[in-house]
Structure formats: C-alpha cells, structure tokens
VOPA-182399 format. One record per residue (C-alpha): x, y, z; residue in one letter; residue number from 1. Coordinates in steps of 0.1 Angstrom, whole numbers, padded with zeros to 4 digits. Example, Ala and Ser with C-alpha at 12.3 -4.5 7.8 and 13.67 -1.06 7.14 Angstrom:
<rs>
R     c1     c2     c3  residu  num
R   0123  -0045   0078       a    1
R   0137  -0011   0071       s    2
</rs>
This chain:
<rs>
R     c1     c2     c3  residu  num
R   0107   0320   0247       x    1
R   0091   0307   0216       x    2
R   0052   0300   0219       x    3
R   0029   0271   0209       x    4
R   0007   0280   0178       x    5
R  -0023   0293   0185       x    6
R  -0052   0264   0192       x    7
R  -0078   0263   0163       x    8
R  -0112   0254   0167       x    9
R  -0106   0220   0145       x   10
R  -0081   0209   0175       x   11
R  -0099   0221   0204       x   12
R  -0132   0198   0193       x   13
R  -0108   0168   0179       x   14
R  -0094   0173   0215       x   15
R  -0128   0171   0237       x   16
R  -0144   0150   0210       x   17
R  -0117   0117   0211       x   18
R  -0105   0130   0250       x   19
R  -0104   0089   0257       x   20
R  -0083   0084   0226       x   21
R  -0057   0113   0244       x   22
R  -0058   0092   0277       x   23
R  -0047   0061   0256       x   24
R  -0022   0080   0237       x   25
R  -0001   0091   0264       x   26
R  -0002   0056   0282       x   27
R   0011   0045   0253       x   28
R   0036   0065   0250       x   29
R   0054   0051   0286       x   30
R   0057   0016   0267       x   31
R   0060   0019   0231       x   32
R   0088   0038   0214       x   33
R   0071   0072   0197       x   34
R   0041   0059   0212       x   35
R   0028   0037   0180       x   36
R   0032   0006   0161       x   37
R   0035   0019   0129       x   38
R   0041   0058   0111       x   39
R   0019   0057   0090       x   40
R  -0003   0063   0120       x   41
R   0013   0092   0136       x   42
R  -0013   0118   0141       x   43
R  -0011   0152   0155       x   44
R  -0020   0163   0184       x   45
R  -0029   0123   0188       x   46
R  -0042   0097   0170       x   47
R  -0073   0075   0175       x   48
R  -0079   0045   0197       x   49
R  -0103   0016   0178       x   50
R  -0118  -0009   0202       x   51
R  -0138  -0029   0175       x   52
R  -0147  -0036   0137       x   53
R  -0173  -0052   0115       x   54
R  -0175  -0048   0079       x   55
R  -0171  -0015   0062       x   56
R  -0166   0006   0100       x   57
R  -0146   0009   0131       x   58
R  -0157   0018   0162       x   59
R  -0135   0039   0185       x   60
R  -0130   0034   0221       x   61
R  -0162   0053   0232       x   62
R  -0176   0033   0206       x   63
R  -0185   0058   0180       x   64
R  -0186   0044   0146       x   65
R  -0165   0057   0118       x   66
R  -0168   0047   0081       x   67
R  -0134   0028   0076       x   68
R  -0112   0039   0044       x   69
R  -0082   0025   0060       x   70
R  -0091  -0015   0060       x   71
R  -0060  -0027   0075       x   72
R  -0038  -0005   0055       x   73
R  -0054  -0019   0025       x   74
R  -0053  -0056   0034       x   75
R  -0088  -0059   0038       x   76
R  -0106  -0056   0008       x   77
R  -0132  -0085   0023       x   78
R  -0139  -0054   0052       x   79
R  -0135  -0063   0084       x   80
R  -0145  -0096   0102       x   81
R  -0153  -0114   0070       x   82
R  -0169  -0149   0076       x   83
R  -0159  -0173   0058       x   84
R  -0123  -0165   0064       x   85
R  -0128  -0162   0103       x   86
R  -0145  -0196   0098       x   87
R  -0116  -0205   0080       x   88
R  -0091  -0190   0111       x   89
R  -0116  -0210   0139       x   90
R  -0114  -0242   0121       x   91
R  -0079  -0241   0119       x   92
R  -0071  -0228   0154       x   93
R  -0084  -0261   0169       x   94
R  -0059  -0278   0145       x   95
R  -0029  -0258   0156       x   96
R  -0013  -0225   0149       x   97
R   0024  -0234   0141       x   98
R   0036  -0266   0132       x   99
R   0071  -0260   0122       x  100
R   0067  -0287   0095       x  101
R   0051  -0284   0063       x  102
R   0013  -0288   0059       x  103
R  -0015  -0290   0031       x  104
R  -0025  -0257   0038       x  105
R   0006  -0239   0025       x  106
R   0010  -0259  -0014       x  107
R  -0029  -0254  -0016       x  108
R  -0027  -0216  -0009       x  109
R   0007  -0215  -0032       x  110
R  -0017  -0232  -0059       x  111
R  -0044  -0205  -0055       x  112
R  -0018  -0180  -0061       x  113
R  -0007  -0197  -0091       x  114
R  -0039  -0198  -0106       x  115
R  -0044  -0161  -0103       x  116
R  -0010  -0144  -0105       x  117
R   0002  -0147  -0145       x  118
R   0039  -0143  -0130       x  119
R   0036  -0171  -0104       x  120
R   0049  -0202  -0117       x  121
R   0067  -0210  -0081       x  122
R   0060  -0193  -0048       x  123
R   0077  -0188  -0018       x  124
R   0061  -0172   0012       x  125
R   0076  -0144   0039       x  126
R   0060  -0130   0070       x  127
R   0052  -0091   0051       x  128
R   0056  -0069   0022       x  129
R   0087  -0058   0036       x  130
R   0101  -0092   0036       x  131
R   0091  -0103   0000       x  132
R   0105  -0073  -0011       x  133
R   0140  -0082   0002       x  134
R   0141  -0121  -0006       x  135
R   0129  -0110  -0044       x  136
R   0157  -0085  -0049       x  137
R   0181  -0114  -0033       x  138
R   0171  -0137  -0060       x  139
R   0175  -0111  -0085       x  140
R   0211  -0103  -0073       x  141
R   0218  -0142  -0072       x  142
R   0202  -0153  -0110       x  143
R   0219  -0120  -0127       x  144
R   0249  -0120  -0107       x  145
R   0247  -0079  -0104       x  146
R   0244  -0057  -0074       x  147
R   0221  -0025  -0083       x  148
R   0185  -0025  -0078       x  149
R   0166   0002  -0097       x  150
R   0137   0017  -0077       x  151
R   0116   0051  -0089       x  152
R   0115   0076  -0069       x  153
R   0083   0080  -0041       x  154
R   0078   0040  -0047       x  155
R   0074   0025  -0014       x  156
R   0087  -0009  -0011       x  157
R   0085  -0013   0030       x  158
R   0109  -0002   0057       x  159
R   0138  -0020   0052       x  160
R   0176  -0003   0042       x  161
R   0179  -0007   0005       x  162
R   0145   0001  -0008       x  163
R   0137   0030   0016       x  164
R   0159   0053  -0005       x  165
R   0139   0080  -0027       x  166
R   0106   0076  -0010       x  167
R   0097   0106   0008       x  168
R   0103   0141  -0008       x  169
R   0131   0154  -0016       x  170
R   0136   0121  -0035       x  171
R   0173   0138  -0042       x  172
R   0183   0133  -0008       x  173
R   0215   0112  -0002       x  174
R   0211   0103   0031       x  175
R   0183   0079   0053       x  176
R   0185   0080   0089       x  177
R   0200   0048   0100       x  178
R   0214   0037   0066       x  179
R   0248   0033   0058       x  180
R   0259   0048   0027       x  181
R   0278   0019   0017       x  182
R   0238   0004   0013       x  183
R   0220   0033  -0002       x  184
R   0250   0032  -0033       x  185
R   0237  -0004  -0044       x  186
R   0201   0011  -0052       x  187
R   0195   0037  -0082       x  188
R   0164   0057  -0077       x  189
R   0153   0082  -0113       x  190
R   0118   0096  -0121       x  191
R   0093   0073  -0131       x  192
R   0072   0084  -0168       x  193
R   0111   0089  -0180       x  194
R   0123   0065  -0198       x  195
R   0148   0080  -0214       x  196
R   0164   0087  -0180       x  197
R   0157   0047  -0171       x  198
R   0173   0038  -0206       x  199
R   0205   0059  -0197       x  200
R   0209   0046  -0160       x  201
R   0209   0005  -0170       x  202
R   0229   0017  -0202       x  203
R   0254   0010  -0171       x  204
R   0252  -0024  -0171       x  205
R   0250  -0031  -0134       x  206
R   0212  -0032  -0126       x  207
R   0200  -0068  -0110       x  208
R   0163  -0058  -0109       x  209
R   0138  -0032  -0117       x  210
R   0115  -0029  -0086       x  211
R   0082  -0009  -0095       x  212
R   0047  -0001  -0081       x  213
R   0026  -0009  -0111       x  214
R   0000   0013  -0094       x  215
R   0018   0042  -0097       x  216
R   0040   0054  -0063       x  217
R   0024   0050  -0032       x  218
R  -0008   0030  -0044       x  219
R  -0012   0059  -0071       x  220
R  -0002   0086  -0055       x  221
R   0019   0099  -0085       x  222
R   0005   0075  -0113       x  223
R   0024   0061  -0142       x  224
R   0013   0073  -0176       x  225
R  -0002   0050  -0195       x  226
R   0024   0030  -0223       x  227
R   0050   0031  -0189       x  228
R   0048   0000  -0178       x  229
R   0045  -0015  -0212       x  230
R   0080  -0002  -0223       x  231
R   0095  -0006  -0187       x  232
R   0087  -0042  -0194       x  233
R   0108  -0036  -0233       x  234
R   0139  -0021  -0220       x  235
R   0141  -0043  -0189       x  236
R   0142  -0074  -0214       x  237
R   0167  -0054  -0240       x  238
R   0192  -0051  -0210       x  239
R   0186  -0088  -0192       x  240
R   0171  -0068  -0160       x  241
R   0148  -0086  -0134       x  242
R   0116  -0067  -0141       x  243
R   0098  -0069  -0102       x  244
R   0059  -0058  -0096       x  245
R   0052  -0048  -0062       x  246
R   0020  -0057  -0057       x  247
R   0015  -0054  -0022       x  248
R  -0013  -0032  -0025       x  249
R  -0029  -0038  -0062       x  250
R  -0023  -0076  -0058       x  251
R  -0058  -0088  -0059       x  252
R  -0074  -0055  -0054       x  253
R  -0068  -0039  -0092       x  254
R  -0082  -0074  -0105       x  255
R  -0082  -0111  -0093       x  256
R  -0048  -0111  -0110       x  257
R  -0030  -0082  -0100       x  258
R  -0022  -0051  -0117       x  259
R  -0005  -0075  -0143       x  260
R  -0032  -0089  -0157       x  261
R  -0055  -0053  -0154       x  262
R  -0027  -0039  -0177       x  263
R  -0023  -0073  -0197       x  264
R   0017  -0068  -0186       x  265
R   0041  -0099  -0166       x  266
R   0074  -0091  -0145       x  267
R   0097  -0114  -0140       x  268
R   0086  -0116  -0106       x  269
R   0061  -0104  -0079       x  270
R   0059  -0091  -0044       x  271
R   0027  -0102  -0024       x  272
R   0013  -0085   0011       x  273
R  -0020  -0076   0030       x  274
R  -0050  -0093   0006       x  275
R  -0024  -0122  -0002       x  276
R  -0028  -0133   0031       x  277
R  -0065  -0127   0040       x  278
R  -0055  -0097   0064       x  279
R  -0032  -0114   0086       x  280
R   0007  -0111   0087       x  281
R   0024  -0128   0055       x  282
R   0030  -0123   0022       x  283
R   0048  -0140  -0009       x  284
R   0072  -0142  -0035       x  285
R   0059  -0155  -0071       x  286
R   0077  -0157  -0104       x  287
R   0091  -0178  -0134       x  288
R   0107  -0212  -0124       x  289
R   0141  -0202  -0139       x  290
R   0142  -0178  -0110       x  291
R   0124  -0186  -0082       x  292
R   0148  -0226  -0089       x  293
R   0175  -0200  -0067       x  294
R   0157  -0209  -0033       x  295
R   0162  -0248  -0043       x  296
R   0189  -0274  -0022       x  297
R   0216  -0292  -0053       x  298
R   0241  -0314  -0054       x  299
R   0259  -0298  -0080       x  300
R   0292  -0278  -0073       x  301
R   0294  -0245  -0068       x  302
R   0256  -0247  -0064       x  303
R   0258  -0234  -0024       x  304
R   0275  -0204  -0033       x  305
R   0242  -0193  -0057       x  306
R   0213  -0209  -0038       x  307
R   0197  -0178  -0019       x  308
R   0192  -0186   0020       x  309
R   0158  -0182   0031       x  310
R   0144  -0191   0067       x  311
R   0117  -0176   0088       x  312
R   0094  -0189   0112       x  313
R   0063  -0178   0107       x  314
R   0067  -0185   0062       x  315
R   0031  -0198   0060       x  316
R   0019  -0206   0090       x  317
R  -0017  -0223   0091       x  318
R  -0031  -0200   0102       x  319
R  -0025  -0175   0079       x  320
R  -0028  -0206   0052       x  321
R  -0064  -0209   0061       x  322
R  -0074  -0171   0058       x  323
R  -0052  -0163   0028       x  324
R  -0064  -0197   0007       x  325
R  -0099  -0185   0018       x  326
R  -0098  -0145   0010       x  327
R  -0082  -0158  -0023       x  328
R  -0107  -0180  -0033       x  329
R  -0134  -0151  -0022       x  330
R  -0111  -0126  -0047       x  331
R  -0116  -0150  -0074       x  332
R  -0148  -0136  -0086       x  333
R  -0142  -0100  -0103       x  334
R  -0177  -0094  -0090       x  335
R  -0158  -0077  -0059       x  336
R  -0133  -0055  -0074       x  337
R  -0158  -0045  -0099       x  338
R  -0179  -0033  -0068       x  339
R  -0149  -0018  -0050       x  340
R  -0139   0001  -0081       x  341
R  -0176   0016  -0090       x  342
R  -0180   0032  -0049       x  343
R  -0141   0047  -0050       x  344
R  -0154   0063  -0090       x  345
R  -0182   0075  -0077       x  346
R  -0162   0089  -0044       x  347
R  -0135   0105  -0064       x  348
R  -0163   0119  -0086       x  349
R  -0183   0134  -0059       x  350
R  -0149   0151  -0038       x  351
R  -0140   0169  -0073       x  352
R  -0177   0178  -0079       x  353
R  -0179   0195  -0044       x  354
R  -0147   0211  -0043       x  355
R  -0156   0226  -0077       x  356
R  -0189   0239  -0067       x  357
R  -0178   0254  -0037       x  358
R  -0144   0271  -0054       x  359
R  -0118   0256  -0034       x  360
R  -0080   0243  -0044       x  361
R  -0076   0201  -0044       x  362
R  -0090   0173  -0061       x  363
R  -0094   0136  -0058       x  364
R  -0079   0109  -0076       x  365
R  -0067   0074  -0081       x  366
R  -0074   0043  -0097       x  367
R  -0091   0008  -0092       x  368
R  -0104   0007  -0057       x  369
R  -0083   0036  -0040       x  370
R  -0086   0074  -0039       x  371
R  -0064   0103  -0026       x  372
R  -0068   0138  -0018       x  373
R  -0052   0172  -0016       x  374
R  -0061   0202  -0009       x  375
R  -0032   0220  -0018       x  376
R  -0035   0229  -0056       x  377
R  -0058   0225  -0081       x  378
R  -0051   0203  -0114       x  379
R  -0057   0215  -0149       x  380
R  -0086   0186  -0155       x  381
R  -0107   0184  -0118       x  382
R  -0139   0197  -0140       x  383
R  -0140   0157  -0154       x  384
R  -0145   0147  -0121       x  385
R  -0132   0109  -0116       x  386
R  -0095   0119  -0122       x  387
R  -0068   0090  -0129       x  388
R  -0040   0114  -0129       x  389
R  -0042   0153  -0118       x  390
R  -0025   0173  -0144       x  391
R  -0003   0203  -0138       x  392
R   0006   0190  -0100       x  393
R   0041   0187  -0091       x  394
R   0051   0149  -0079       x  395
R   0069   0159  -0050       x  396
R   0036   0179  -0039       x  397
R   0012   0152  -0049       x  398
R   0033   0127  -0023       x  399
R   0043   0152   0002       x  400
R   0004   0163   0003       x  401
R  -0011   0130   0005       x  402
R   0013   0118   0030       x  403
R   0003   0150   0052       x  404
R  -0030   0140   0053       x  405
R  -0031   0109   0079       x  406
R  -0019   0142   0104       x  407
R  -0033   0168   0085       x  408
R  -0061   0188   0093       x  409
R  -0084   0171   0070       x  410
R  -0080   0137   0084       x  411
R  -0089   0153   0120       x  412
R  -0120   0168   0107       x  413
R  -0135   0139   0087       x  414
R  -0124   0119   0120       x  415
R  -0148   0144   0133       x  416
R  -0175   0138   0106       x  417
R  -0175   0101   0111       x  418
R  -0151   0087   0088       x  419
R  -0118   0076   0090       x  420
R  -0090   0082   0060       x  421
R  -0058   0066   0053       x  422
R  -0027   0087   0038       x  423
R  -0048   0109   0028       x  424
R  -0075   0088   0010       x  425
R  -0081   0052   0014       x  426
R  -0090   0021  -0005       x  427
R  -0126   0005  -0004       x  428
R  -0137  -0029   0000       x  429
R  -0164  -0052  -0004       x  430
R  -0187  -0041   0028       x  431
R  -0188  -0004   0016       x  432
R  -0219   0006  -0003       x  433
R  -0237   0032  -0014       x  434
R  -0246   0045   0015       x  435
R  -0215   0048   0030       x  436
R  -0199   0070  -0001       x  437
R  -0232   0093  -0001       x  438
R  -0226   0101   0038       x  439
R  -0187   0103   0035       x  440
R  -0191   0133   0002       x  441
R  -0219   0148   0029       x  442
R  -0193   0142   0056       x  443
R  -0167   0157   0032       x  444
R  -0187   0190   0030       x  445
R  -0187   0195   0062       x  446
R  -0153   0189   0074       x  447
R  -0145   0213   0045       x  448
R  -0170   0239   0064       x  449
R  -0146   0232   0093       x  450
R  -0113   0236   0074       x  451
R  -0130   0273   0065       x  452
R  -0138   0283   0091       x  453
R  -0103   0278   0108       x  454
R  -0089   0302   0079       x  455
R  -0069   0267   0064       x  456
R  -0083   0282   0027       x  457
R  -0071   0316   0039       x  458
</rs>
C-alpha cells in the first residue's frame, strides 16, 4: 500500500488556521466539477474561501484580512470596490441591465478605448479575454485569407482549443487534452527572443496572424528581450502577417495606452480583458478599420462569404458599459500606473534584497505593475535587486515555477502571514501603499522562516 507524504508543519497550521475554508471546500466539491470555478485557483490541500473586499485586501470567511495581490486576476487595478465605478454600476442598475438593443453607453465606452488604445480605430466587444482572442484570430484568417496562427510558446491567450497549445511546460508537447489534432495543426507555437526561428516558420507562407503577449509570457513570466517586439513588428509587415497584442493583462495597467504605447510599438490589432471592462465580465477587440470593416453587413457579392459572424449576448451590456467607460476614464491619468509601478519596484527590490541577505535560491521579478517569484534557482543578476528579466533561468523553469506557486508551499505560507499571491506573484493596484509592501517583505520573511523550517531549502 503506498502512503500519504508525511504532513509538514506548513500544512498542519494552513489546515487548523483556514479549517472554515476546508468546510467550504469540500461542499463545494458535491456541486461544482473539481470543486472550483477556475484553475488558476486550485490549491493544495485546499484553497481559500473570501467573504468580502475593499480596496487593496480580502477578507476570508472568518474574516481575517489578507493583503490582496491577486485583484481579480489582475482586473482590478482600481482595488476592490472602487467608487465611482460602483456609482457608475448603481446608477445604471436602475436603468436596466440588458437591453438587447444598442445603447449610448457602448459607442461612448468604444470611444474611450479609441482615445487610449493607438491600435483602436474600430472596436468590437466580447464577453472575456478568451473570446476576443478567438473573434481577432477569425478576422485575421478572414482579411489574409490563411489558416495558421503563430503563437510563442508559454503565451497564454485563454482556454479555448487553438490558442491553448504551447502554454504549459513541455511547450513541445503535441497533444492537449480535449483537442483534436486536426485543431492544434492550424496553430505554430516557436520560442519567443528567436527571431531567426519566427523568420524561418512564416518563410512558409501560411501564417494569418502573429498572436503575442507584449508583456512577455504569462504577464512576464518569461520576458521578451528588449528590440523583440520591435522587430516582431518588421518581419510581421515583410511577410503581410496580422501582428495581434494580447493585452488582456498590460492593457491599461503598463500605461493608459497599453503595452503599445509603453514600448512606442502598434499591432495590427488588440485583445482587451479584465481593466477594459472595469472588473466585470467583458472585454474587446480594437484595430485598423481595414480589418476590423470584416465584422460589417454589404451588399456586395461574394461579401457574405468574408464577413466574419459575430453574436453574443452579453457584447457590452450596460452594465459593464457603465463600469468599464468609468475605470477607463479613472486609467486615463498615468498618475495611477505610475503609483502601481513604484510599490511592485520597490516589492521586487525588497524580495531579492531579503533572499540575498539571508542566502537562499529565488528571486523576484517582472515589469510595470506585476511581480513574480521562485524559489527554485537563483539568476546570475538578483544582487541589482529590481530584476526585469532573471538571467541564467531556464524558460521552462521560470513558467513551471511560477505556475507552482498559486499551490505551492509559498503561497500557503504567505496565506498564513496575511497576504494573498497570485501565480506566484501578483499585480498591484491603486489602493496598495506603502504600507502594505513594507508588511508583505516582513510577511515574506517570515513565511520564508516557515519554508526552513519544513526542510523545503534542504
């Protein structure tokens, strides 16, 4: 008979200390499939239960607060509960929630977009990242009249069959569960940083679109070197390819404008999630008029057979109008990601600093307003402190490692200490200050005492 692991103290005190959380856990479990809503929320041995929010912090069922890195899996770079867009939400509740008709709310939040997003001379709006995702590469496939989408590998691009491909170590793997093959042959996944190896594969001639995380995979994860994008944007020209920013996650978060106007670089077309819509469900679809002219109703013959079908019932509803115009108009003033960036700096700075002093392997890194951390291996340059890019780390590790950490010990003990991580890391928003980076490095130290003491540095 094979036996259970033995039970480490970090465990035993996650399991006494969230016991209510456990409770919740395995009711849920009788209802919903695998027991949660979403993966990136699997935890072992369970994951936490939240009954509230405000600001920069979450409060669990007990009603313990927790510093908050997650923020709605980024979408909330306002923080939780913000104001004026709740006052937006109220107002607009009394109005109606779904008219199935077009309303003012949707061309004046398609106009806010416009004057933020360089790439967004039309928009179109979807229901999530997922979505925009699939209606861009559709338009892509329709204006080129090719099949292939190019991806890089450990991009995430949401759940759905083509784009999944590549995304979780090993990136050579063939196969997705769930996925015909037939599907995963119309998508082309190579190393990002490598253009020569992006040169050769649209030397083919057969590549619609070039989807891309201009953050770097995963929100940074394994960033892009620096002149990347800038030549992505070259060859994708030279060979008439649909150049595609996914800016689910850096769309209004890396600057007012998007990653695309931090890096003074414009796609073709963009992929809008999370902040787009003020924290509620939707997203959007922005780029040049040639293209985005696909989703329009002709007269003209043959025109059916090109115009790109797109329905769905919830495509900016008013509700979502109201807190997506409003969190857009908030996002306006760089003022915010400015503070954002100078907390995560300071946080990424004071990780390094402490794992240095006390001799450990890992680092922290990232860019803008995010951070991640492993503890895995140490890169060649953690004595500068704020790191961009570790050096020396192997992608696959730097992706496997951060994904490990939502369920990893690390997230358990800092759970422990007070603060909740996301992927590994997290991204910051508007509510967090000072005080809240000072007691998350303090909490840091201590849940590294913890990891010790189990023997996890052994």
């Amino acid at each position: 008979m094979v036996q259970a692991p033995p039970k480490t103290q970090l465990i035993s005190d996650f399991e006494t200390h969230f016991a209510s959380s456990r409770e919740m856990f395995e009711r849920a479990k009788q209802s919903i499939a695998g027991g949660i809503a979403h993966d990136g929320r699997h935890q072992k041995p369970f994951p936490i239960y939240v009954s509230r929010a405000g600001g920069a912090y979450k409060y669990d069922i007990e009603d313990r607060r927790l510093i908050d890195f997650a923020m709605g899996h980024g979408a909330l770079i306002l923080g939780h509960g913000d104001p004026d867009v709740r006052a937006a939400m109220h107002a607009q509740i009394d109005k109606g929630t779904h008219y199935g008709s077009g309303h003012e709310g949707e061309i004046a939040w398609a106009e806010q977009i416009r004057k933020m997003i360089p790439s967004a001379e039309r928009v179109r709006f979807v229901a999530s990242g997922t979505e925009a995702n699939l209606l861009a590469m559709r338009l892509a496939r329709s204006y080129t009249g090719k099949n292939t989408i190019l991806k890089f590998e450990g991009h995430f691009h949401g759940w759905s069959d083509y784009v999944i491909k590549s995304e979780k170590p090993p990136f050579e793997s063939p196969k997705v569960a769930g996925v015909p093959d037939d599907v995963l042959r119309t998508v082309a996944a190579v190393p990002a940083n490598n253009i020569e190896m992006l040169t050769e594969r649209l030397s083919q001639g057969d590549v619609a679109a070039i989807l891309v995380e201009p953050s770097g995979a995963s929100w940074g994860q394994i960033p892009l070197d620096a002149d990347f994008l800038t030549k992505l944007r070259e060859v994708a020209t030279q060979v008439g390819a649909v150049l595609i920013f996914d800016e689910v996650i850096t769309g209004f978060r890396w600057s007012p404008g998007g990653a695309q106007k931090r890096f003074g670089i414009t796609p073709d077309m963009t992929t809008m999630a999370k902040i787009v819509a003020g924290g509620m469900p939707g997203g959007a679809v922005a780029g040049s008029e040639e293209i985005m002219a696909f989703l329009e109703f002709r007269d003209e013959p043959g025109w059916a057979k090109r115009k790109v079908i797109h329905p769905g019932t919830f495509n900016a509803n008013p509700l979502t109008a109201a807190a997506g115009l409003t969190c857009l108009q908030k996002c306006a003033d760089p003022a915010g990601q400015e503070h954002c960036d100078r907390l995560a700096s300071h946080l990424r700075s004071g990780i390094n600093v402490l794992l240095d002093k006390r001799g450990l392997p890992g680092c922290a890194w990232g860019a803008s307003s995010a951070f991640h951390v492993i503890l895995d291996e140490t890169p060649k340059n953690r004595t500068a402190g704020d790191l961009a890019q570790p050096i020396g780390i192997n992608p696959e590790t730097l992706k496997a490692s951060a994904k490990a950490g939502r369920s990893g010990p690390l997230s358990l003990a800092m759970q422990l200490e007070g603060v909740d991580l996301f992927g590994g890391g997290g991204m910051l928003s508007v509510r967090h200050t000072d005080e809240d980076i000072a007691f998350t490095i303090e909490a840091f130290d201590r849940a590294l005492d913890r990891l010790e003491r189990d023997g996890y540095f052994a």
